[in-house]
N, CA, C and O atoms as a DFTB+ gen file, in Angstrom:
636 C
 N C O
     1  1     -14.695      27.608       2.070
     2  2     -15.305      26.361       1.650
     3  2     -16.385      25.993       2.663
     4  3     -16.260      26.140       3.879
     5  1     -17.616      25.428       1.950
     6  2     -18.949      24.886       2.712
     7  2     -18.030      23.839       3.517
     8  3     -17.277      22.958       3.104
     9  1     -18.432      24.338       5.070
    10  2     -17.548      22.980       5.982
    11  2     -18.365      21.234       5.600
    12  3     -17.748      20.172       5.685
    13  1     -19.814      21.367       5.200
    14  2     -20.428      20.570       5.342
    15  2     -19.853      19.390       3.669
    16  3     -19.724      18.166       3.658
    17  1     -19.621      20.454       2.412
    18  2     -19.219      19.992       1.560
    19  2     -17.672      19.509       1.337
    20  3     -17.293      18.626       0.568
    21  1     -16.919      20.273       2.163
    22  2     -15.576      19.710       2.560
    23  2     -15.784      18.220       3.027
    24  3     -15.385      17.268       2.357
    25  1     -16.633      18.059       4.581
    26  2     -16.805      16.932       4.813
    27  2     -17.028      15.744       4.114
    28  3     -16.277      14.777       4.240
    29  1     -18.121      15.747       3.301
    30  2     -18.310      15.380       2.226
    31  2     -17.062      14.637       1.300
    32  3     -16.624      13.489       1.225
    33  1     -16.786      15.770       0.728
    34  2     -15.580      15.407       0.058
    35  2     -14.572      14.465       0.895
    36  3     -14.611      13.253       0.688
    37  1     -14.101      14.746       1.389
    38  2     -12.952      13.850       2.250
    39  2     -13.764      12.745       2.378
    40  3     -13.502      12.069       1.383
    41  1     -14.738      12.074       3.137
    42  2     -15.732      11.309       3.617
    43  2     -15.485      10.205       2.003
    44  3     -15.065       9.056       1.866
    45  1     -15.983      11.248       1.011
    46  2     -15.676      10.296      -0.364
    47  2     -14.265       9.934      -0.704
    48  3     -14.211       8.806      -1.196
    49  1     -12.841      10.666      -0.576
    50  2     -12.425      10.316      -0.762
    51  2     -11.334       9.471      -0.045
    52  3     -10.274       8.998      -0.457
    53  1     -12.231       9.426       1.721
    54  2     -11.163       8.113       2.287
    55  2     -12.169       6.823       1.604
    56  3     -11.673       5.862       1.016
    57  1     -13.282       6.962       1.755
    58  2     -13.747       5.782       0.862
    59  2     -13.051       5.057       0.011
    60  3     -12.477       3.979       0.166
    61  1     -13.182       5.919      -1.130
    62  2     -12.013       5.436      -2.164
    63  2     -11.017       4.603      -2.070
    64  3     -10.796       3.477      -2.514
    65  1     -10.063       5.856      -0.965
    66  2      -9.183       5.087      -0.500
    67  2      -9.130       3.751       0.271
    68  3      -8.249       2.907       0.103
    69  1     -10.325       3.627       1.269
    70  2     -10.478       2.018       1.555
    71  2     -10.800       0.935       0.124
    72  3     -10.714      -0.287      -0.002
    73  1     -11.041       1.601      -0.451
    74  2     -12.115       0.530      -1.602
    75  2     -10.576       0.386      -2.291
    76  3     -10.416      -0.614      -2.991
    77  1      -9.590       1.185      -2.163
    78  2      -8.247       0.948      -3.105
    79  2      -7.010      -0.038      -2.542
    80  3      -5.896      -0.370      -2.947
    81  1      -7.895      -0.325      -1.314
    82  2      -6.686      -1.172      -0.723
    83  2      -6.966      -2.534      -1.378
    84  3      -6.029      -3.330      -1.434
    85  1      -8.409      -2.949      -1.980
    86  2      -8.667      -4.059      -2.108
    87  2      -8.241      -4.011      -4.147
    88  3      -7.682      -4.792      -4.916
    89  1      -8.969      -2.481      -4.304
    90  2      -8.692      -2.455      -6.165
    91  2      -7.454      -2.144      -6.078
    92  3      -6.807      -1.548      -5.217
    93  1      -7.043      -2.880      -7.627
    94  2      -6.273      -2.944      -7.809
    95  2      -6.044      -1.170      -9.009
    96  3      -7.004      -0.710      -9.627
    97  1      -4.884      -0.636      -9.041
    98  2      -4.715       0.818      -9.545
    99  2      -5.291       2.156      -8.575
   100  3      -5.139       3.369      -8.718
   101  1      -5.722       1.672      -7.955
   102  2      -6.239       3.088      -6.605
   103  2      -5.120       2.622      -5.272
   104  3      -4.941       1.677      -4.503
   105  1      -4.602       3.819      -5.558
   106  2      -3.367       3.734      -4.316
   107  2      -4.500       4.255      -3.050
   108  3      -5.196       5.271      -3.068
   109  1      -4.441       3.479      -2.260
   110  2      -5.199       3.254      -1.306
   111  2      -5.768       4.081      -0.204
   112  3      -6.737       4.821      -0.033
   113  1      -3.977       3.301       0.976
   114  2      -3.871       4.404       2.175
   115  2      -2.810       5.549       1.456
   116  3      -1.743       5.531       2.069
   117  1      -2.806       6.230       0.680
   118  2      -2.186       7.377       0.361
   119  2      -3.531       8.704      -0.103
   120  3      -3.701       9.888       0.189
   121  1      -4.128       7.875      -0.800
   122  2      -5.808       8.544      -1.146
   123  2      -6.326       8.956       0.443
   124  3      -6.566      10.097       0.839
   125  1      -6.419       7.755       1.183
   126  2      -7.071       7.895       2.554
   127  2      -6.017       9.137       3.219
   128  3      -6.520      10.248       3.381
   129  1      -4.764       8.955       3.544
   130  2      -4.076      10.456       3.892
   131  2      -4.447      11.509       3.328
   132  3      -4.926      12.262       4.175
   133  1      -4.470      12.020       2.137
   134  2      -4.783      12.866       1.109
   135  2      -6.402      13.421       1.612
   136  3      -6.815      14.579       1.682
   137  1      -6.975      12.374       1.860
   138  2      -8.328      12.880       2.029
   139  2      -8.326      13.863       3.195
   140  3      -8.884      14.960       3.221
   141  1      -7.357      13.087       4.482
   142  2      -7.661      13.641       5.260
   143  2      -6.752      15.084       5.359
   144  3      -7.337      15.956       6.001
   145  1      -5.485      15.453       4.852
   146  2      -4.783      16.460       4.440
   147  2      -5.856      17.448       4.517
   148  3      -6.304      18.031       5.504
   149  1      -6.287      17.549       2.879
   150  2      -7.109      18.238       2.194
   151  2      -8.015      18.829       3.398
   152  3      -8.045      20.030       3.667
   153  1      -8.795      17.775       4.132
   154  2      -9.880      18.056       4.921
   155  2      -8.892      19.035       5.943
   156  3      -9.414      20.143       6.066
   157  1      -8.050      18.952       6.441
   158  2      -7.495      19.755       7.022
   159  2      -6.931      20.809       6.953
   160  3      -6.935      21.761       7.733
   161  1      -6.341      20.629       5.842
   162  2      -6.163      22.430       5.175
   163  2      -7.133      22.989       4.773
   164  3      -6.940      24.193       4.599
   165  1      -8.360      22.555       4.485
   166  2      -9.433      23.287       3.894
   167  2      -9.998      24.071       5.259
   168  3     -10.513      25.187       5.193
   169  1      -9.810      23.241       6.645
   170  2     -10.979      23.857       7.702
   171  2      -9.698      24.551       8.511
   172  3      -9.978      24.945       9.643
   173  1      -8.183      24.768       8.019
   174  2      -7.324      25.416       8.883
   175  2      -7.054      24.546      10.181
   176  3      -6.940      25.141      11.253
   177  1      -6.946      23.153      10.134
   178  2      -6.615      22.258      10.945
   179  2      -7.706      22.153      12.024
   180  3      -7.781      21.149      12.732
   181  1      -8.431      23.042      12.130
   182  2      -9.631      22.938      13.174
   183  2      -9.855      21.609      13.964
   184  3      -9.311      21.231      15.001
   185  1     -11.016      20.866      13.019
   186  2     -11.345      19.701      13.875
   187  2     -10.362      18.799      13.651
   188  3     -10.488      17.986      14.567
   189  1      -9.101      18.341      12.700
   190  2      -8.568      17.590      12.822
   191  2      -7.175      18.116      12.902
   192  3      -6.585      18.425      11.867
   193  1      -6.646      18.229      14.014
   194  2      -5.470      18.735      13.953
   195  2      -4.423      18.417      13.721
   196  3      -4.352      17.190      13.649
   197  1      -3.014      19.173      13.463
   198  2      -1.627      19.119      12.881
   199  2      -1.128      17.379      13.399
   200  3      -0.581      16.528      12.697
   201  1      -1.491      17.295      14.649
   202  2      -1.041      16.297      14.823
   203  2      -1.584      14.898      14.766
   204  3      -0.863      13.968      15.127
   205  1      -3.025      14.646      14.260
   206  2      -3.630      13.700      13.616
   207  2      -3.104      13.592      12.465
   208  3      -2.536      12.526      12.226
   209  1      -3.128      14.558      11.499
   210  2      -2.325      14.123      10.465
   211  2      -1.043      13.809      10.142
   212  3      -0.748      13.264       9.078
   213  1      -0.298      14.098      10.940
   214  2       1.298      13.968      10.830
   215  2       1.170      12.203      11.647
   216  3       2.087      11.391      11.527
   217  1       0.243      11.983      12.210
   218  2      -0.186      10.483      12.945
   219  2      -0.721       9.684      11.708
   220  3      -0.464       8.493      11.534
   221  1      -1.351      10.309      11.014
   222  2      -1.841       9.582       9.841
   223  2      -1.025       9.229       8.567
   224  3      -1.096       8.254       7.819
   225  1      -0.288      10.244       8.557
   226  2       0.904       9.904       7.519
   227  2       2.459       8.850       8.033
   228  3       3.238       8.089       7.459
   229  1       2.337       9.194       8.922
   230  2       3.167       8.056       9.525
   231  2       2.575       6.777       9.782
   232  3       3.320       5.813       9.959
   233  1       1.192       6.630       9.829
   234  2       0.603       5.053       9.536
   235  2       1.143       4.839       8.007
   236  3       1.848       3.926       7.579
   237  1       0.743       5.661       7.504
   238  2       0.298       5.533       5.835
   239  2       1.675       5.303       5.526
   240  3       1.645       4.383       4.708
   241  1       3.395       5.771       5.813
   242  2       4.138       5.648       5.627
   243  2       4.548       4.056       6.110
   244  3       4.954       3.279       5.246
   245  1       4.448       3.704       7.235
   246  2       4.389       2.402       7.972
   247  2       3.792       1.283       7.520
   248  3       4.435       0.253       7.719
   249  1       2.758       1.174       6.972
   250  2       2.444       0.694       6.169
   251  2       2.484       0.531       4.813
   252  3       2.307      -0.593       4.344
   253  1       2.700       1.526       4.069
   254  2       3.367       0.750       2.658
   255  2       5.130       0.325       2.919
   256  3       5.666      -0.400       2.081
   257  1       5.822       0.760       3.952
   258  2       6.872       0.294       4.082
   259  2       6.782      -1.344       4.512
   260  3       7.582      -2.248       4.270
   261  1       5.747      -1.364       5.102
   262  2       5.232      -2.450       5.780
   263  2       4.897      -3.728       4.566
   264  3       5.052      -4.948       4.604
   265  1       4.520      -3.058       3.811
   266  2       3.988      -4.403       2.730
   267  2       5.349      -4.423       1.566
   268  3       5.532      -5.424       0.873
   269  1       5.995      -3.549       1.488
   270  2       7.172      -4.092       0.646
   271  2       8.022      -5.411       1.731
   272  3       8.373      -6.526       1.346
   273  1       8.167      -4.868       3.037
   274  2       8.557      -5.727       3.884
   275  2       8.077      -7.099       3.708
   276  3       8.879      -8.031       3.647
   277  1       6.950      -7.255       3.633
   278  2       5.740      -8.246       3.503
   279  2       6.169      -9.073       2.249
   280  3       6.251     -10.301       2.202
   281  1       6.415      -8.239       1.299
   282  2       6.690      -8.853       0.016
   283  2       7.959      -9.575      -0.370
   284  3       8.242     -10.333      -1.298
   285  1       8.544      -9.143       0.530
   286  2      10.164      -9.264       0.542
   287  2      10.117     -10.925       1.257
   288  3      10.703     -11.983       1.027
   289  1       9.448     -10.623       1.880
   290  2       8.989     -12.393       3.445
   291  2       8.894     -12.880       2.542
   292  3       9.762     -13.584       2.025
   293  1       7.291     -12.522       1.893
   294  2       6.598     -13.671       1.177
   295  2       7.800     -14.435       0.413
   296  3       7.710     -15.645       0.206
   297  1       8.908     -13.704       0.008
   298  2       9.440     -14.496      -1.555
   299  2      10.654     -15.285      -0.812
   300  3      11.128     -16.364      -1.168
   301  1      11.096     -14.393       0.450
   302  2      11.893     -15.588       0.962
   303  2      11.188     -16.901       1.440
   304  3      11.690     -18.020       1.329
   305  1      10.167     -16.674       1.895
   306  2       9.501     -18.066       2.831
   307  2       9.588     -19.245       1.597
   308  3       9.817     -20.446       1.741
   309  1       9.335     -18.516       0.375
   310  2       9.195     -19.404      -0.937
   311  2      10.284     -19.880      -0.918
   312  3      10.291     -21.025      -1.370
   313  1      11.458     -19.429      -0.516
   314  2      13.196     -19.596      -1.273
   315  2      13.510     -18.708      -1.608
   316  3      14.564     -18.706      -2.243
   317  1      13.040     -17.863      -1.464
   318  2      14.298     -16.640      -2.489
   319  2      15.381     -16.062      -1.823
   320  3      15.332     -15.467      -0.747
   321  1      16.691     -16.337      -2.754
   322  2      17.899     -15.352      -1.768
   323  2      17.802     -13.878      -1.557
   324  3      16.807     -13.302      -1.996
   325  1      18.459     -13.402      -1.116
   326  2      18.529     -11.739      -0.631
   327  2      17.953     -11.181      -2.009
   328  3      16.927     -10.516      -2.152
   329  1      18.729     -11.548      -2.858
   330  2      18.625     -11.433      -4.359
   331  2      17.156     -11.169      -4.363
   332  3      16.596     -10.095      -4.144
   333  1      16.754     -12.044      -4.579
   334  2      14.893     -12.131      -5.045
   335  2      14.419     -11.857      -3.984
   336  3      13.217     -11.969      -4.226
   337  1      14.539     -11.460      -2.551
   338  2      13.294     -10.518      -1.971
   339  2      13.900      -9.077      -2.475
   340  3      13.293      -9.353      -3.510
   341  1      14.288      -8.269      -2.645
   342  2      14.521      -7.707      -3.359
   343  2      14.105      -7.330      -4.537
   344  3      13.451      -6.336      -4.852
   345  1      14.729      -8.604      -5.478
   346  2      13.776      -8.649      -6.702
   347  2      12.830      -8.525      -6.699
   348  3      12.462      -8.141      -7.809
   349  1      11.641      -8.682      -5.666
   350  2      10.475      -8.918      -5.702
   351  2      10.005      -6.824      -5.535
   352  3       9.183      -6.174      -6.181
   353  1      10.816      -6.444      -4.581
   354  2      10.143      -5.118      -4.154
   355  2      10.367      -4.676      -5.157
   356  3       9.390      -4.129      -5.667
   357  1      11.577      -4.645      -5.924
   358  2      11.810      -3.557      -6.757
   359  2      10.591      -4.098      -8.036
   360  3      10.237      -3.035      -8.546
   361  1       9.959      -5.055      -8.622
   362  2       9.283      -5.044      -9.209
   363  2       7.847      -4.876      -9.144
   364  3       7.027      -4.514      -9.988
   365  1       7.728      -5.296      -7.700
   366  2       6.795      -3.941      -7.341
   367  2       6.385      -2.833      -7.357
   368  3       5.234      -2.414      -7.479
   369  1       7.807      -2.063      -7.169
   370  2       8.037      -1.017      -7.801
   371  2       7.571      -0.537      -9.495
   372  3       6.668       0.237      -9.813
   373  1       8.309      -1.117     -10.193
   374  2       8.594      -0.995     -11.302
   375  2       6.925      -1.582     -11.609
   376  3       6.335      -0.921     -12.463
   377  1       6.444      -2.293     -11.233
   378  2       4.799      -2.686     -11.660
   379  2       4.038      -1.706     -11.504
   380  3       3.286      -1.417     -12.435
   381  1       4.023      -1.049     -10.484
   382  2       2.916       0.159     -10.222
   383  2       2.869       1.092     -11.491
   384  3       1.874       1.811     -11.584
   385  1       4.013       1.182     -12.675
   386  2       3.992       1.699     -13.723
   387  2       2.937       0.970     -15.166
   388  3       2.596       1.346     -16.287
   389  1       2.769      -0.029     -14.450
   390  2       2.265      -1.255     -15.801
   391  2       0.492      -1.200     -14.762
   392  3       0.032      -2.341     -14.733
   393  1      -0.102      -0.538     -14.280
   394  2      -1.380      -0.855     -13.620
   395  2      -2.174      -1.375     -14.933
   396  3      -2.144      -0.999     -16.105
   397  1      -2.953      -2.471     -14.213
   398  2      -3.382      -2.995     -12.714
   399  2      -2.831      -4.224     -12.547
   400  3      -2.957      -4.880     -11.513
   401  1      -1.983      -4.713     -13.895
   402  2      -1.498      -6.277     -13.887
   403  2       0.041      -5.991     -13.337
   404  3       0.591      -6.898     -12.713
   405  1       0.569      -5.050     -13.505
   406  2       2.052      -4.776     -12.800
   407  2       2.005      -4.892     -11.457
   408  3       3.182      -4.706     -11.149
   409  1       1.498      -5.051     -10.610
   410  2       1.272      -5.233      -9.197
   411  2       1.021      -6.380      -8.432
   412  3       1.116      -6.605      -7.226
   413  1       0.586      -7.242      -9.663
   414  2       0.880      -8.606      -9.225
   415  2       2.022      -9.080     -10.029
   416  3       2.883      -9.656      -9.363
   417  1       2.261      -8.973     -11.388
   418  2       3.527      -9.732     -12.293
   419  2       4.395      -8.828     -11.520
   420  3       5.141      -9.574     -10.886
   421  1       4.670      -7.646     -11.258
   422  2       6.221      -7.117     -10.600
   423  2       6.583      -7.742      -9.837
   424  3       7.785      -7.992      -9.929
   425  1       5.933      -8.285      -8.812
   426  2       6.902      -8.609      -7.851
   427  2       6.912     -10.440      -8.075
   428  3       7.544     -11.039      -7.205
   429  1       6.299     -11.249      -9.101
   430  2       6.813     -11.954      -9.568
   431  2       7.885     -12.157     -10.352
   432  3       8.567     -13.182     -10.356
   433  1       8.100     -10.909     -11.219
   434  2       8.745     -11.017     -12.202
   435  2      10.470     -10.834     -11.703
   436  3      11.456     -11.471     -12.073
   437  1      10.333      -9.593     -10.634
   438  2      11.676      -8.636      -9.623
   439  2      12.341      -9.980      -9.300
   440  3      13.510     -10.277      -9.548
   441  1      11.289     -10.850      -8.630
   442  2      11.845     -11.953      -7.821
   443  2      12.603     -13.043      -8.460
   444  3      13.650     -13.504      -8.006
   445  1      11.843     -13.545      -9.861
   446  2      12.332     -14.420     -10.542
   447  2      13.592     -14.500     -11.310
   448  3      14.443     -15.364     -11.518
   449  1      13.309     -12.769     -11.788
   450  2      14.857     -12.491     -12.983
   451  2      15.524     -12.361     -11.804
   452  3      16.680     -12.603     -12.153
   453  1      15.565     -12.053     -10.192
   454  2      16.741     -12.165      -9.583
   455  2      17.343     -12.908      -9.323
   456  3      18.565     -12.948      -9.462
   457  1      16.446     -13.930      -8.744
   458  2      16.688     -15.624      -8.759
   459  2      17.912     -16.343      -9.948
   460  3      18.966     -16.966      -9.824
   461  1      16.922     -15.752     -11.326
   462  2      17.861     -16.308     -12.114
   463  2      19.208     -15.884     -12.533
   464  3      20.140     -16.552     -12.981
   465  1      19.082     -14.395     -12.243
   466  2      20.446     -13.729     -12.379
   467  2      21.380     -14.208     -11.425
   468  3      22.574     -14.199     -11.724
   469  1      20.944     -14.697     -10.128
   470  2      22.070     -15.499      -9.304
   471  2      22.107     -16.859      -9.380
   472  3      22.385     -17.675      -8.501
   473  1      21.862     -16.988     -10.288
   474  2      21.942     -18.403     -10.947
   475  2      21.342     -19.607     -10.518
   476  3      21.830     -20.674     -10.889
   477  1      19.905     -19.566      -9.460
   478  2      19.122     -20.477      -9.002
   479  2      18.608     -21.344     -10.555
   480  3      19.038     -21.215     -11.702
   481  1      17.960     -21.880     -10.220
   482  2      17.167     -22.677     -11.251
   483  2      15.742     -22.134     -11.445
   484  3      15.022     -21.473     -10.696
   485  1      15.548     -22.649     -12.757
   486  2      14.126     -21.539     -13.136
   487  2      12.836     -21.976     -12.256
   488  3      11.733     -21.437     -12.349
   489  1      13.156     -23.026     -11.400
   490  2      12.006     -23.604     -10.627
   491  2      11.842     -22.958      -9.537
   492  3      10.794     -22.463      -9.123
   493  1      13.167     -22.950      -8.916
   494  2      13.354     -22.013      -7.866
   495  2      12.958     -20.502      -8.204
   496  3      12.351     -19.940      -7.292
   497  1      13.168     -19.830      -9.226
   498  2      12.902     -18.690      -9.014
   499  2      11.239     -18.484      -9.832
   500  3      10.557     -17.459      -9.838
   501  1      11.017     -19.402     -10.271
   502  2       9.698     -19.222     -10.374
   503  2       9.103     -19.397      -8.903
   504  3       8.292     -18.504      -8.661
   505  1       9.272     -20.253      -7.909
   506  2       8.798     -20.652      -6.457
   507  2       9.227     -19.051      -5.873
   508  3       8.477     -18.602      -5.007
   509  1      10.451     -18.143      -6.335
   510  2      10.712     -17.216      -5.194
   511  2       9.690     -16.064      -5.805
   512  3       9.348     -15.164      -5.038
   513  1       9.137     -16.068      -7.318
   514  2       8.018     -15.247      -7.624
   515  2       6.734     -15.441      -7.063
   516  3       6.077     -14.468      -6.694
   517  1       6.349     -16.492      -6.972
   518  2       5.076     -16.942      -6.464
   519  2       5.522     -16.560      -4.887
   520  3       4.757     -15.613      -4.704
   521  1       6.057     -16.660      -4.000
   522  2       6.523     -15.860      -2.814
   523  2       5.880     -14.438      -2.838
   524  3       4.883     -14.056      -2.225
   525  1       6.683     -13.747      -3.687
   526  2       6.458     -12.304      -3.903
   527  2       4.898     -12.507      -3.896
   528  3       4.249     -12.568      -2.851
   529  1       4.427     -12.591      -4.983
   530  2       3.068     -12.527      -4.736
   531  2       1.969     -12.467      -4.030
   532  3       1.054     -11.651      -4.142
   533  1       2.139     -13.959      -2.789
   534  2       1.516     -14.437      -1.943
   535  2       2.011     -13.558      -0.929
   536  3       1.149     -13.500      -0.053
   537  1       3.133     -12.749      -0.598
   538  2       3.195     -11.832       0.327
   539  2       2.401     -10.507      -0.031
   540  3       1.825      -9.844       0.831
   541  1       2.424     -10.102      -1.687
   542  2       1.608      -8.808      -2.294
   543  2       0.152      -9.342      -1.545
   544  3      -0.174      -8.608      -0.612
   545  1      -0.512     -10.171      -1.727
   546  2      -1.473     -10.670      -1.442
   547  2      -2.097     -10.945       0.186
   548  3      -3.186     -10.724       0.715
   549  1      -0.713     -11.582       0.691
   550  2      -1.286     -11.225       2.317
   551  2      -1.594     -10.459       2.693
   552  3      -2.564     -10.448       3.451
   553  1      -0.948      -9.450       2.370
   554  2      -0.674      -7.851       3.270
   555  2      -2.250      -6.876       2.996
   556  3      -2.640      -5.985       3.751
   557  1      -2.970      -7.346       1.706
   558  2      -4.106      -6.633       1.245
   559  2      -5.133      -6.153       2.731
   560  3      -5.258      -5.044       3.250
   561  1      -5.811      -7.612       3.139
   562  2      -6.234      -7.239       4.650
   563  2      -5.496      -6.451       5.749
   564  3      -6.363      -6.102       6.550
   565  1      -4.701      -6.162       6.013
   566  2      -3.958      -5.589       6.715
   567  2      -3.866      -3.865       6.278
   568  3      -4.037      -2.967       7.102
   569  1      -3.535      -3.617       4.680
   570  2      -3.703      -2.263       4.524
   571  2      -5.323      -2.077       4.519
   572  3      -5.769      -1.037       5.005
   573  1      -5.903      -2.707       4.174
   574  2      -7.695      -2.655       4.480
   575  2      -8.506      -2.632       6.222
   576  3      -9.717      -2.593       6.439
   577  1      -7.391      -2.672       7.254
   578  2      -7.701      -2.690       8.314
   579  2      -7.276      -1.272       8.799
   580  3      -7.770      -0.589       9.697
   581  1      -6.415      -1.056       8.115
   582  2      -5.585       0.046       8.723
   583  2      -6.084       1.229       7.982
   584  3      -6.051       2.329       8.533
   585  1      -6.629       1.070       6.558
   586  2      -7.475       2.372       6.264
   587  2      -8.586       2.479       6.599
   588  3      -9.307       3.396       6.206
   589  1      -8.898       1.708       7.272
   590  2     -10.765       1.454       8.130
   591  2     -10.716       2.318       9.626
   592  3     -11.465       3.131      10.168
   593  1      -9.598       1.768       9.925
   594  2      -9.567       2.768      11.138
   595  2      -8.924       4.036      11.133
   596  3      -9.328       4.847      11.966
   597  1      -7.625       4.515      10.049
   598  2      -8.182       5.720       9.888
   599  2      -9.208       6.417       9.191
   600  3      -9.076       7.633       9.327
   601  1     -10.198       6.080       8.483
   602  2     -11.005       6.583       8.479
   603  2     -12.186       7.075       9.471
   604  3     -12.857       8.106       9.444
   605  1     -12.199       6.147      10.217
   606  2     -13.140       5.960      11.422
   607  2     -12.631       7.375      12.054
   608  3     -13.392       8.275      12.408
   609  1     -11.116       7.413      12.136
   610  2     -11.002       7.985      13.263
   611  2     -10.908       9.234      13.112
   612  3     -11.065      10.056      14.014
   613  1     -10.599       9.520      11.763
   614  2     -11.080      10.504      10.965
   615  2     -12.486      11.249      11.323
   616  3     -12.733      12.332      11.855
   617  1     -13.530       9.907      10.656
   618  2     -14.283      10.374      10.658
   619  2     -15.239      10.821      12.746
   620  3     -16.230      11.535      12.900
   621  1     -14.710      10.335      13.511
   622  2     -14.790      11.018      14.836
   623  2     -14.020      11.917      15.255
   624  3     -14.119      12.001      16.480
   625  1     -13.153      12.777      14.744
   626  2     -12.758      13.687      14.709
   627  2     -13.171      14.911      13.837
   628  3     -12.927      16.098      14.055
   629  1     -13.665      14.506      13.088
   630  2     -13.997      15.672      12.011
   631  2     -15.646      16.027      12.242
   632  3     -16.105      17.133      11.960
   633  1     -16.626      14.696      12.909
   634  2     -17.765      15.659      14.117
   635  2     -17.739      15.711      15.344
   636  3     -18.564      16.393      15.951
């Protein structure tokens, strides 16, 4: 492979991946790992080596662990019992199947039917959905900081 068009490539697709932390349906920092993978198996680990990437996937892991965490806060700070932060991740979960509106209604929705399944009131678990949310929502800057600098650092490693 043209090293110069490899570059290239990766270059476009941590882009992406930054531009996916903010869109909604482009998995983000997983694109941004991927990019840099690729770039690395393509040049035989050369300029970016085994252990940048195994550094990069453990951000990338840390961070989406990081924002279910996030999401889980958000819905308690609202009220939600164990129940509904919970509720909230797992519909997170379960949203990433419904793109691009499942990613915000999941972890409203995880949070609320949990709420109500433990028998809060529908006010309350509407308050522990809106939680979920506003934590889906905090965390956006944060995975947008963190795929900025691996890219960066990426991209000073790879000239």
């Amino acid at each position: 492979m043209d090293p110069n068009f490899g570059l290239i490539a990766a270059l476009a697709g941590v882009a992406v991946g930054v531009a996916g932390t903010v869109l909604p349906a482009v998995p983000g920092l997983p694109l941004v790992w991927l990019a840099i993978f690729l770039y690395a198996l393509g040049t035989g680990f050369d300029p970016v080596g085994p252990a940048f990437v195994a550094a990069s996937l453990a951000v990338t892991v840390a961070a989406e662990a990081g924002e279910h965490y996030v999401r889980a806060l958000g819905a308690r700070r609202f009220g939600a019992s164990r129940a509904g932060a919970w509720g909230a991740v797992a519909g997170a979960v379960a949203g990433f199947f419904f793109l691009p509106w499942g990613l915000l209604l999941g972890p409203f929705a995880g949070a609320a039917l949990a709420e109500l399944l433990a028998g809060r009131s529908p006010a309350a678990a509407a308050r522990a959905g809106i939680g979920g949310v506003v934590g889906t929502l905090g965390f956006i800057p944060v995975k947008f900081i963190i795929a900025c600098g691996m890219g960066i650092a990426f991209l000073w490693r790879a000239l």
